[in-house]
C-alpha positions as CSV (number, residue, x, y, z in Angstrom):
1,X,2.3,23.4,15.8
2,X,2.1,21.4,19.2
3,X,-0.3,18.3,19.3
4,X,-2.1,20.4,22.1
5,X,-2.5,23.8,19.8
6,X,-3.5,21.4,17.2
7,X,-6.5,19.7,18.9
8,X,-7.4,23.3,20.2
9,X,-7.5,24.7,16.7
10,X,-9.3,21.5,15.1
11,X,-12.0,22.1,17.8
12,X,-12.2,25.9,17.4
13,X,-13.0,25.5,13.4
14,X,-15.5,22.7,13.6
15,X,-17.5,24.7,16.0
16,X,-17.4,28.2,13.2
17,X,-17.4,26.3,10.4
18,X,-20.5,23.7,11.5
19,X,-18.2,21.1,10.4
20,X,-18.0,16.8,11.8
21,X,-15.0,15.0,11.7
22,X,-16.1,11.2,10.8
23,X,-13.3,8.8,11.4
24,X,-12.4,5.1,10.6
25,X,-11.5,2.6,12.5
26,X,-8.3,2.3,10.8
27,X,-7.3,5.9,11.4
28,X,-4.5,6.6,14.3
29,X,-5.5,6.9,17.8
30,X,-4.9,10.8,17.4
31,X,-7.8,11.2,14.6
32,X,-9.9,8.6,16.4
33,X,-10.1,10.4,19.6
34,X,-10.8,13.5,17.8
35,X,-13.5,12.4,16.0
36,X,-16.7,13.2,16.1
37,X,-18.4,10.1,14.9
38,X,-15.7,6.4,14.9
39,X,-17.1,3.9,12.6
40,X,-17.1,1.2,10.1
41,X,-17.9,1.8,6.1
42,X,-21.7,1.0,7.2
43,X,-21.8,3.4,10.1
44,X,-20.2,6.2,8.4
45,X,-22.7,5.9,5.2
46,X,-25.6,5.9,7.7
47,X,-24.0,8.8,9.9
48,X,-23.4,11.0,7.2
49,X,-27.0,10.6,5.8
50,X,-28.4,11.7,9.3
51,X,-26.0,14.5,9.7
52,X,-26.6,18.2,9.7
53,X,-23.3,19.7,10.0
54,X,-22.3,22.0,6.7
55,X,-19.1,20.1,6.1
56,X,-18.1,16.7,6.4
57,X,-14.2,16.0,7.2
58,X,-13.9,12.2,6.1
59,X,-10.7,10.4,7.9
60,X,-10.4,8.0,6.0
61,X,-9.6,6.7,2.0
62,X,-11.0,8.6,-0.7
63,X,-13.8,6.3,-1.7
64,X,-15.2,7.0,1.7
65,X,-15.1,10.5,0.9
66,X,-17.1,9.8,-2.6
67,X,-19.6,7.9,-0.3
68,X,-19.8,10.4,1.7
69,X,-20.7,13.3,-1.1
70,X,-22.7,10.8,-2.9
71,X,-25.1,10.8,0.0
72,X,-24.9,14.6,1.1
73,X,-24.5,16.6,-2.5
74,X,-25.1,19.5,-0.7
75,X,-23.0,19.4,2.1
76,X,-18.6,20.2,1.4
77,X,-16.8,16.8,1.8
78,X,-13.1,16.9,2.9
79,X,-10.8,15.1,3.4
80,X,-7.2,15.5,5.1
81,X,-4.7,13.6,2.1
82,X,-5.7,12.9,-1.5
83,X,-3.5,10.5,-1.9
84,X,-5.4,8.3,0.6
85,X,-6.4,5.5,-1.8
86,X,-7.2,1.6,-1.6
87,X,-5.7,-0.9,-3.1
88,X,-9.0,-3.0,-3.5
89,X,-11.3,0.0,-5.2
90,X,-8.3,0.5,-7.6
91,X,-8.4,-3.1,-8.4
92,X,-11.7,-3.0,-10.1
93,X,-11.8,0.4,-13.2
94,X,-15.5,1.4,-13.8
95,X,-14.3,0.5,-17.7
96,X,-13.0,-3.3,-16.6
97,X,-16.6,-3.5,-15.0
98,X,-18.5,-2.5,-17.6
99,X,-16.7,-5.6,-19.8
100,X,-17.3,-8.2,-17.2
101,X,-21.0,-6.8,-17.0
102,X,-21.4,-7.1,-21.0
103,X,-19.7,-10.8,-20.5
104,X,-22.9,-11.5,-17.9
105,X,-25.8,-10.1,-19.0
106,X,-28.4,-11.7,-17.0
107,X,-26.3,-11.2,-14.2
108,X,-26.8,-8.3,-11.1
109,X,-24.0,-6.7,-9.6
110,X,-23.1,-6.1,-6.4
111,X,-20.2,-3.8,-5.0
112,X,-18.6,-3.6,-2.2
113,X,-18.3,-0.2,-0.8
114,X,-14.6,-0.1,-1.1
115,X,-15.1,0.9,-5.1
116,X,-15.2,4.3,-6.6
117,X,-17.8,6.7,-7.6
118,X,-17.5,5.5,-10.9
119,X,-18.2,1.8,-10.0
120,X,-20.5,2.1,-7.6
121,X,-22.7,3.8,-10.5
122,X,-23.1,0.6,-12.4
123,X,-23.6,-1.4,-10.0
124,X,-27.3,-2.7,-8.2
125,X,-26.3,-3.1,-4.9
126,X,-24.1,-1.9,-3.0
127,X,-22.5,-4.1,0.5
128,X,-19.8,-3.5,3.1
129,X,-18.4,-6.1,5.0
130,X,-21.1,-5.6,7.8
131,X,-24.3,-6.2,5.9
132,X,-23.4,-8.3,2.0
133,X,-24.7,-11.5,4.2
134,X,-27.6,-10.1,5.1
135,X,-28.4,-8.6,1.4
136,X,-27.0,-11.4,-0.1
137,X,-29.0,-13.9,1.5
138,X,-32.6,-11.6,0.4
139,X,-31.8,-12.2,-2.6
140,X,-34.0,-14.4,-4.5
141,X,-31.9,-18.1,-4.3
142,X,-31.7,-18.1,-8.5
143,X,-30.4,-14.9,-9.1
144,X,-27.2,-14.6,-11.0
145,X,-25.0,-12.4,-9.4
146,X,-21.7,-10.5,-10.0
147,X,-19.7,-9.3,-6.7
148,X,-16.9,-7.7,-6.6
149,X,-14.2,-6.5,-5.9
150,X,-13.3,-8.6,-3.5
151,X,-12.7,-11.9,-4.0
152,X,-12.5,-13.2,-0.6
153,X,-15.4,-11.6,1.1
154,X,-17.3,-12.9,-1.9
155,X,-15.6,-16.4,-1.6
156,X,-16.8,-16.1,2.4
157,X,-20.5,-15.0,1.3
158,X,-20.4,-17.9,-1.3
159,X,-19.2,-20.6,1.4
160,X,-21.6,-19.6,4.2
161,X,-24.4,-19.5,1.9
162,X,-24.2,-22.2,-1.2
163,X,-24.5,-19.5,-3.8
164,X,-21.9,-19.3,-6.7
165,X,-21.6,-15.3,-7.4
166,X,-19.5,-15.0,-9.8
167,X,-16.5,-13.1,-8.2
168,X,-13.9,-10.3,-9.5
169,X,-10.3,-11.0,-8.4
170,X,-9.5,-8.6,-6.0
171,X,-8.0,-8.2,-2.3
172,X,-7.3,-5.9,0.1
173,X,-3.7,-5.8,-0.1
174,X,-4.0,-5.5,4.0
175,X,-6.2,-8.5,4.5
176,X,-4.4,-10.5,2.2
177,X,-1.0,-10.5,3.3
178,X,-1.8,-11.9,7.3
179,X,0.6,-15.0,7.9
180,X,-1.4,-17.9,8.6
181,X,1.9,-19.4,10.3
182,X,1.7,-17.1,12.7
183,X,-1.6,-17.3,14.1
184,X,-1.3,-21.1,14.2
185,X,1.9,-20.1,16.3
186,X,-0.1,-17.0,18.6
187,X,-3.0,-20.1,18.9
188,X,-0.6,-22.6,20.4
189,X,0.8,-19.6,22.9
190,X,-2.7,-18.2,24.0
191,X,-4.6,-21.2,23.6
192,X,-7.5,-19.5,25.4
193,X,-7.9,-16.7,22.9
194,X,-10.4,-16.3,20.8
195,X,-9.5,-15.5,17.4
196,X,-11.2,-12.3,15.7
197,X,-10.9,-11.8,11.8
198,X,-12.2,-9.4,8.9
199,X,-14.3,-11.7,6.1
200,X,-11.3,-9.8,3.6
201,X,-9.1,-12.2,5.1
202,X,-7.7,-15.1,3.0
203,X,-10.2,-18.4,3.4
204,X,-7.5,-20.5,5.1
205,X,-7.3,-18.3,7.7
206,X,-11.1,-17.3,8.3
207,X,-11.4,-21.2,8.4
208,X,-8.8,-20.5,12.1
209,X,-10.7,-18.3,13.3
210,X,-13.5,-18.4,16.0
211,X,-15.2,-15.1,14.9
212,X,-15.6,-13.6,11.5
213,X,-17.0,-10.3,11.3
214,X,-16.7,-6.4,10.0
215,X,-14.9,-4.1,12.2
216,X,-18.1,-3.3,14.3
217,X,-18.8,-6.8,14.6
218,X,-15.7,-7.6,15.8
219,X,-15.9,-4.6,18.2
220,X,-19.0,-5.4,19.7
221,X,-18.2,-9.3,20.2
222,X,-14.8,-8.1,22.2
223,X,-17.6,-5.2,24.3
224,X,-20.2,-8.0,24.6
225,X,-17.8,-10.9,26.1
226,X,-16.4,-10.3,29.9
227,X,-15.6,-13.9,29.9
228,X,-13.1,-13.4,27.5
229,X,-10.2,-12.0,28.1
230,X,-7.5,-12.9,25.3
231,X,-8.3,-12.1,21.8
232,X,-5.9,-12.5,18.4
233,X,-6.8,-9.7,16.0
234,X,-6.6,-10.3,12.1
235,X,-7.9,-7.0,10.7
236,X,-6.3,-3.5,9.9
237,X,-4.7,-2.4,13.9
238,X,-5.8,0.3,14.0
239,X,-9.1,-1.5,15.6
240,X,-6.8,-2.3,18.5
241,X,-7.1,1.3,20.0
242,X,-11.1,1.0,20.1
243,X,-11.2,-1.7,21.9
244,X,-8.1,-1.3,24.5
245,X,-10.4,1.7,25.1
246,X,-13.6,-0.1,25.4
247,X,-11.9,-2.7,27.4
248,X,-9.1,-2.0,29.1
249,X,-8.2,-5.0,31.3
250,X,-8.6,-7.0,28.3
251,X,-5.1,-8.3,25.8
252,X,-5.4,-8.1,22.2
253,X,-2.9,-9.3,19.9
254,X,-2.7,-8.3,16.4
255,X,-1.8,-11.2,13.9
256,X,1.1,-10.2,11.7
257,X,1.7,-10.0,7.8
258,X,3.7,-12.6,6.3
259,X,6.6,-10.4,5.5
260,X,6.9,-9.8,9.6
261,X,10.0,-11.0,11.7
262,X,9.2,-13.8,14.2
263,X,11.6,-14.7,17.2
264,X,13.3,-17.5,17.9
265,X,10.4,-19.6,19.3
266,X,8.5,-18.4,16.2
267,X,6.0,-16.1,17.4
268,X,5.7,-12.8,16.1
269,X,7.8,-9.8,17.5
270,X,4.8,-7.3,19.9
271,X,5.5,-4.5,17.2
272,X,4.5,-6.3,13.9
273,X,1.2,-4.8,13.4
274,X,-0.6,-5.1,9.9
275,X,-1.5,-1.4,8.8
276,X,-2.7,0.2,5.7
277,X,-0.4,2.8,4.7
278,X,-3.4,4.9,3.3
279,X,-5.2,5.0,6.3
280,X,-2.1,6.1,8.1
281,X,-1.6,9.0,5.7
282,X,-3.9,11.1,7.4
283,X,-2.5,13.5,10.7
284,X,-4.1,15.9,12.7
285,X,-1.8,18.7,11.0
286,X,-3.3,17.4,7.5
287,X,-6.7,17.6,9.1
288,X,-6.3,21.6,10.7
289,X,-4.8,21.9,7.4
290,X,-7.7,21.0,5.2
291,X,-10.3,22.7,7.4
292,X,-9.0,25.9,8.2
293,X,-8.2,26.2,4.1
294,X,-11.4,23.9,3.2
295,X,-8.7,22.2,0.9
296,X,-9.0,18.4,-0.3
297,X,-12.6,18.4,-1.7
298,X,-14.4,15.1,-2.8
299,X,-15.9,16.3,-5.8
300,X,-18.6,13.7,-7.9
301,X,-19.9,14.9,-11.2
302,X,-24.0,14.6,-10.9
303,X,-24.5,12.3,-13.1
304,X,-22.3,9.7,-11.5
305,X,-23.2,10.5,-8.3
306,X,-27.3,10.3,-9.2
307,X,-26.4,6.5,-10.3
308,X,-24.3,5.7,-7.9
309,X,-26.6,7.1,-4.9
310,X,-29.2,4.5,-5.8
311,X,-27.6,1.3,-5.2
312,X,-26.4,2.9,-1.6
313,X,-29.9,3.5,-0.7
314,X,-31.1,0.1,-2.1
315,X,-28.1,-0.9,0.7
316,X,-29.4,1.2,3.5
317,X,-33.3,0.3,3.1
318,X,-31.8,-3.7,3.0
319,X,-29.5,-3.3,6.0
């Protein structure tokens, strides 16, 4: 089927079927501009706890889908590939947490969102990369706290604010693998960019950059800056798209993974993006697919989903 039928037929069933396409940032510019709703982890929690549509078509991983059905038990949750996973909520098994738990007693945990089902119902708290600062920090200064599973959002939250959360060792794979030699080399080229980059990001390089943020933060300081006109991206490239969109005139360059191929003057070639290979599993064909059949559904058995719910909301009423 043509890109063109495709849109048309993806339009057509969301309309009969009272569905909403919810899309991340990370997605591919096709899914983005279909979308119904673009967001971060934060914004698609929220949106899909305001949402009336029958069924909810989740572009994105499959713990966003879990999130998702967690919130609305009542409402169908697709989404367009199963196999859409994440390296970072794989890292950390609900049985692995319930060790390091019974190691720390006194201890309260909080998850990032990028955890499954399973995890998120043993944990307190639940954070995404746009609001464990702000929760962290209303915490009372001599609680004991567990965060996980990634290490170097938690290692950010710890060096910003003088805690010591204990802190499970895990990374986005995506985050992880930016080249630090690189963006010292894109620095010395655009020396009058300003340097954007995801608090998943190794500390070394969140100690280059002039902005550290989640992907709505980072959007919204590229919407809220005329002035600025160069910016070096170090987050999943997919952001790119949003905000060439939001600000055309402006030039965003993407810093590269380690593994990338730099020219001869040793900047990186213009095509080595860092993408996540699960978010760029889903297609518009996979997404027609799964809603004309209702196919791919996030299922989350009640008891599961009754623990996990509560340390989302305890995130929502904090954020």
């Amino acid at each position: 089927m043509e890109k063109e039928q495709l849109i048309s037929e993806i339009n057509r069933l969301r309309r009969e079927k009272n569905a909403v396409i919810m899309a991340h940032y990370y997605q591919i510019p096709d899914i983005q501009d279909i979308a119904d709703f673009i967001g971060d982890s934060l914004a698609l929690a929220r949106q899909a706890a305001q949402t009336d549509a029958s069924v909810i078509v989740l572009c994105g991983v499959h713990f966003m889908g879990e999130t998702a059905k967690i919130i609305c038990p009542d409402k169908k949750v697709l989404v367009p590939d199963m196999n859409a996973g994440c390296s970072l909520a794989d890292s950390c098994k609900a049985e692995d947490l319930t060790l390091w738990k019974k190691e720390h007693p006194d201890y309260k945990v909080i998850s990032y969102v990028n955890t499954s089902a399973a995890v998120k119902a043993l944990t307190d708290i639940v954070v995404t990369s746009g609001n464990a600062l702000k929760i962290v920090n209303k915490l009372p200064e001599n609680e004991k706290l567990l965060f996980g599973p990634d290490r170097n959002l938690g290692n950010y939250i710890n060096s910003i604010t003088g805690r010591q959360m204990e802190l499970w060792n895990g990374a986005c794979h995506v985050h992880s693998r930016f080249s630090v030699e690189a963006l010292i080399s894109l620095k010395n080229k655009y020396s009058d960019a300003k340097v954007l980059a995801h608090p998943e990001c190794k500390q070394v390089l969140l100690q280059l950059a002039d902005v550290v943020g989640s992907t709505q933060a980072l959007l919204g300081y590229v919407k809220n800056h005329p002035e600025q006109n160069t910016f070096i991206i170090a987050t999943e490239s997919g952001i790119l798209h949003k905000m060439q969109q939001a600000c055309p005139e402006k030039q965003f360059i993407p810093v590269p993974p380690e593994a990338s191929e730099l020219t001869e003057n040793g900047t990186p070639l213009p095509c080595a993006c860092n993408e996540c290979e699960y978010m760029r599993l889903n297609t518009l064909e996979k997404l027609y697919r799964c809603l004309k059949d209702e196919t791919n559904e996030i299922m989350v058995d009640e008891d599961t989903a009754r623990l996990a719910l509560l340390p989302i909301q305890r995130m929502l009423q904090m954020s």
